[in-house]
C-alpha positions as CSV (number, residue, x, y, z in Angstrom):
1,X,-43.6,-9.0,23.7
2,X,-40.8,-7.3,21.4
3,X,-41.6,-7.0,17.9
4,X,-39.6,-9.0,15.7
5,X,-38.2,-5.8,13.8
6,X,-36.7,-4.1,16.7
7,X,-33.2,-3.6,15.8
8,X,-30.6,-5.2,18.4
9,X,-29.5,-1.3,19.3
10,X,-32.0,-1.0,21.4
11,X,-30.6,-3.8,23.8
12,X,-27.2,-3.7,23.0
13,X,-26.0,-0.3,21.4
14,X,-26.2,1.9,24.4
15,X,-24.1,0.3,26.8
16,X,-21.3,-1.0,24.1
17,X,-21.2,2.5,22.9
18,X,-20.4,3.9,26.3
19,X,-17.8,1.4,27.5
20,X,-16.4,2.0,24.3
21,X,-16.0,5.8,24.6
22,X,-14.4,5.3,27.9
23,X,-11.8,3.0,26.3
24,X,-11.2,5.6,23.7
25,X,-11.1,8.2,25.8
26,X,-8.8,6.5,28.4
27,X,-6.1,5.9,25.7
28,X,-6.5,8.8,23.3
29,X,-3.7,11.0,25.6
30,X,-1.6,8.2,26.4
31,X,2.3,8.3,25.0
32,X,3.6,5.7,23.1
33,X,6.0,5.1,25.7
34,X,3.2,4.7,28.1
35,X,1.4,2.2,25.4
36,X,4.7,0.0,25.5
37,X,4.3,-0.5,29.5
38,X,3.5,-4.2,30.5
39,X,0.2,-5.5,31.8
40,X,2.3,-7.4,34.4
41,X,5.8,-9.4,33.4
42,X,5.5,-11.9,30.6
43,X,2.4,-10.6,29.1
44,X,1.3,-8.3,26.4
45,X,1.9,-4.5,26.5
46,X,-1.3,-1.8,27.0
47,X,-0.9,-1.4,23.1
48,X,-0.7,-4.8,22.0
49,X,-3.6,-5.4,24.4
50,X,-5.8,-2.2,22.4
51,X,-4.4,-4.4,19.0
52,X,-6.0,-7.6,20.4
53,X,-9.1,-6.1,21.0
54,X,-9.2,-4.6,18.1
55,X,-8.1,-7.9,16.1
56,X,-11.2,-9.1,18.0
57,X,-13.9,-6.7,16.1
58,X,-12.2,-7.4,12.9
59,X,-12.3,-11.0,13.2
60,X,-15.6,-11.4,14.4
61,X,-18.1,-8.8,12.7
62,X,-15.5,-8.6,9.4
63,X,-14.3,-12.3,8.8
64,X,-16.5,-13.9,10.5
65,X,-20.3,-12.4,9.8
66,X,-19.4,-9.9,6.7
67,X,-19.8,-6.4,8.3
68,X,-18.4,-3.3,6.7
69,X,-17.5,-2.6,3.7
70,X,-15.4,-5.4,2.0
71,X,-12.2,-2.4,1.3
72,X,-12.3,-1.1,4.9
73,X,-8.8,-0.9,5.8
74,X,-8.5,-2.1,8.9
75,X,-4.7,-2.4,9.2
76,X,-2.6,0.6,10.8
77,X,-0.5,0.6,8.7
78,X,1.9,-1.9,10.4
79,X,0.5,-5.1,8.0
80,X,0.2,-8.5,9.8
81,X,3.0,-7.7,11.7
82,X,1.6,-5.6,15.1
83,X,3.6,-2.6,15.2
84,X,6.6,-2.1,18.2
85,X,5.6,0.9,18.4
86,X,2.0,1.4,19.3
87,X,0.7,5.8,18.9
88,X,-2.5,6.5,20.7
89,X,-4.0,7.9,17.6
90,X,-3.8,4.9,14.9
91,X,-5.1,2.9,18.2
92,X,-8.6,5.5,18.9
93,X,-8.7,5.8,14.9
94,X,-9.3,1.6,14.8
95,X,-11.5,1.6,17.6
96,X,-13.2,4.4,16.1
97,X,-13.5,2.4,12.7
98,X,-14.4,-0.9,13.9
99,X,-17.5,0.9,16.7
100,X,-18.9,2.4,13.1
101,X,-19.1,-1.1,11.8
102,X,-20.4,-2.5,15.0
103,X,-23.0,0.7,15.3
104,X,-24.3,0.5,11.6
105,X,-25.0,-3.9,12.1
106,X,-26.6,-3.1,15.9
107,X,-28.6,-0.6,14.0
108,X,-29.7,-3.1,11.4
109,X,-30.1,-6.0,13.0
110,X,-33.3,-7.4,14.4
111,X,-33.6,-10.0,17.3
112,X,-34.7,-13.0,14.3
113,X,-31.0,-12.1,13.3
114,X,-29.5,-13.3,15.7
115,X,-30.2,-16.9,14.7
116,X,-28.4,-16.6,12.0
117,X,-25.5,-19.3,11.5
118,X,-21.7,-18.8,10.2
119,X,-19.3,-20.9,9.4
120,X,-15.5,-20.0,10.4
121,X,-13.7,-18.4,7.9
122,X,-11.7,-21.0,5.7
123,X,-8.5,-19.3,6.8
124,X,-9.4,-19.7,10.4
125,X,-9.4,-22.9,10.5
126,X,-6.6,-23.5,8.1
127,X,-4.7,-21.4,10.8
128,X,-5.9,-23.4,13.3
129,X,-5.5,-27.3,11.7
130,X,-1.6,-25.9,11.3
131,X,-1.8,-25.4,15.1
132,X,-2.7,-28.6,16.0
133,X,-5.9,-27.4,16.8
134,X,-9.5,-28.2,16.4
135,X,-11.7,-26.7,13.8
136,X,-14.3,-23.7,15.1
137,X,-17.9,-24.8,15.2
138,X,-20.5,-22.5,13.2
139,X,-21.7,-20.0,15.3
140,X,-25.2,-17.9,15.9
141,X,-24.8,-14.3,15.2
142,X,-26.0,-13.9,19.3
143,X,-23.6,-16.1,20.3
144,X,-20.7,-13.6,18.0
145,X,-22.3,-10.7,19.4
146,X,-22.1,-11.8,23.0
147,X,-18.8,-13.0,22.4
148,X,-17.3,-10.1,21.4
149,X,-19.0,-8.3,24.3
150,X,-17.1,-10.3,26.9
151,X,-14.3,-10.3,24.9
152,X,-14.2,-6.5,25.3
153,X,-15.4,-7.0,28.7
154,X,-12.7,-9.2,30.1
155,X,-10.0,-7.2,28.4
156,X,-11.0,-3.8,29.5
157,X,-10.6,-5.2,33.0
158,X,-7.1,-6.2,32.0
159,X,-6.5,-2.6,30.5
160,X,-8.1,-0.9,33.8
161,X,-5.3,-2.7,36.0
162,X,-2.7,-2.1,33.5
163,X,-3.6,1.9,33.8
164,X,-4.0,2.4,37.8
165,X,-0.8,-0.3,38.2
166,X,1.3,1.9,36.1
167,X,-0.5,5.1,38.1
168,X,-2.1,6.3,34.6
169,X,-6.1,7.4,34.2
170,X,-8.5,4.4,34.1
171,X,-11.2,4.5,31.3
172,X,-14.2,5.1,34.4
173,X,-12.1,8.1,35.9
């Protein structure tokens, strides 16, 4: 049986940590031109897809569960607004930031952490009553973790079509 002090990294660390190196490695030498192509027509560009998925660490481990130091600047530069134009660097450098957050709580965290319950940020679900939307359940920190997994998951799919459709260097090349 696992010992109840055995941080999460053991289980989860490794294999985030290399998917996300071939993400960052896959878009580091892309243009910004190449960064403005289109997953397909009508939906997001590879560089507003790298935003989202960025977005996606904030939100979660930042917002959601209190990781990182509380004057990390995550912006780009750009402000709420996403940027039009999207440079590989500011793109890694985010990734980059948000992995050292992720790294430092997989580090910390033991599996009796994951039971841990958070409520949705107040201006979550102020954003999403003005939607017309339900309110977000509190969630486990294992169901936040896994969440952000598939999240990463799914999406990195998306950016591996965008790349080989638009005949550029997928991220498991």
């Amino acid at each position: 049986m696992t010992e109840q002090g055995t941080p999460l990294a053991t289980y989860y660390k490794p294999g985030w940590e290399n998917y996300h190196r071939a993400i960052v490695n896959a878009i580091a030498p892309l243009s910004s031109e190449q960064l403005a192509l289109p997953i397909a027509p009508d939906q997001r560009s590879i560089g507003e897809l790298l935003d989202h998925m960025i977005g996606a660490r904030f939100n979660w481990f930042h917002l959601w569960m209190g990781e990182g130091d509380p004057n990390i600047d995550w912006d780009d530069g750009a402000g709420d607004v996403p940027p039009t134009i999207y440079k590989a660097a500011s793109l890694v450098a985010m990734f980059e930031k948000s992995w050292r957050v992720i790294a430092s709580a997989l580090d910390r965290w033991t599996p009796a952490d994951l039971e841990q319950v958070f409520p949705a940020p107040d201006s979550h679900q102020a954003w999403l009553r003005n939607q017309g939307l339900e309110e977000e359940p509190p969630h486990t920190r294992q169901w936040i973790v896994w969440h952000v997994m598939e999240h990463e998951i799914h999406h990195g799919g998306e950016l591996s079509l965008a790349l080989g459709i638009h005949g550029l260097t997928g991220f498991y090349a």
